[in-house]
Structure formats: structure tokens, C-alpha cells
N, C-alpha and C positions, 0 to 999 in steps of 0.2 A: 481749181482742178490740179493747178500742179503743185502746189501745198498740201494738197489733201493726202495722208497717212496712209489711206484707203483707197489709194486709186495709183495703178501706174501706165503709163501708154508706153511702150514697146516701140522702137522705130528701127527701121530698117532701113539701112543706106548703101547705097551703089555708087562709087569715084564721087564723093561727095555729095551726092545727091538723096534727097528723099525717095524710094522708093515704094513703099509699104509701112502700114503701122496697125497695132492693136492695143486698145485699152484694156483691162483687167482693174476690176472693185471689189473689194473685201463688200460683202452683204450681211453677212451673218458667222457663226465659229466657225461652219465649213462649208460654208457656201462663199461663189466670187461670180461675178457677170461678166462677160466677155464684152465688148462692143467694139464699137469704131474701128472693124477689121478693114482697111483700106488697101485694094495692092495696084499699082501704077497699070494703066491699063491696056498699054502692051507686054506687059508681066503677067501678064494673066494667064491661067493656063501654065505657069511656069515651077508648078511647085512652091512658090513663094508663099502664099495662102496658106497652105499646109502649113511652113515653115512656123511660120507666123501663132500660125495656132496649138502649135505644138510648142514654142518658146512661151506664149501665154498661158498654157499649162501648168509648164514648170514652173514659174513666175510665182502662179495664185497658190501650190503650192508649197514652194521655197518661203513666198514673203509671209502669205496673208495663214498657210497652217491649210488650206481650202483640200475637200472632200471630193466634192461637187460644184459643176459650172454647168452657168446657164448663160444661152443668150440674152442680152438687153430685147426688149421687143420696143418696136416703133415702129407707129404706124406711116404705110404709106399715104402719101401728100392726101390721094383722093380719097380713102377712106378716113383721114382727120378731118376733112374736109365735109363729110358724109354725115360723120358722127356729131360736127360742130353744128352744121343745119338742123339735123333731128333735136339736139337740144334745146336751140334757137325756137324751134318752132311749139316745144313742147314748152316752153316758159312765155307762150306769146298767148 
């Protein structure tokens, strides 16, 4: 990931500290995915987010040339969890 040409993560820091971060991936000529939007979570609510996503904005456009952004989608725990039994049970 952090080799990768096509991918940058974004970090945001307070007196030294990690506060927030977002990844941004080149997908296609003008397409880029957002992900791994992180912000400390009594920063919450503080505009940071925003921030965040508007720096990964400019970012997908400045590096990767990007049009259009989409979010990464991932499932939450219990519906992976949902979808792995239904398979389980359809291959049994």
C-alpha cells in the first residue's frame, strides 16, 4: 500500500500526534475511491472530516487527473458475516 503509485493516505496531525486520516486510489482515467476516512473521536463533529475530504479531493485530482469519486464500500461485520453463512450453506 505504501508503494503503491495508485494509492495515497492523507494524515492529519495535531502537536505531534495522529489525528485523522484518508486514503484516496487511482481506479480508473477519472475515477479515484475514497476510503479509510478516520478522525479521532473526540474530533468528531469538529470540521476535521470535512477537512479531510476535501484535501482528498484535491489530492485525486491534483495526482491521479480524477473526475469522479466514489466511496470504497465494505461491509459491516454482520452482514459479511450473513452473506458468508448464505454461501456456506448454499455450497453444503
Amino acid at each position: 500500500l505504501i508503494a503503491d503509485p495508485d494509492r495515497v493516505i492523507l494524515l492529519a496531525h495535531r502537536d505531534g500526534a495522529l489525528i485523522g486520516c484518508v486514503q484516496v486510489a487511482r481506479v480508473g482515467d477519472d475515477l479515484a475511491y475514497l476510503g479509510m476516512l478516520t478522525v479521532e473521536p473526540t474530533l468528531q463533529t469538529s470540521g476535521l472530516g470535512r477537512r479531510l475530504l476535501a484535501a482528498a479531493e484535491s489530492e485525486a485530482v491534483a495526482r491521479f487527473g480524477a473526475r469522479r469519486m466514489e466511496p470504497i464500500q465494505i461491509f459491516a461485520a454482520s452482514a459479511a458475516s450473513s452473506a458468508r453463512r448464505t454461501l456456506y450453506a448454499q455450497s453444503s
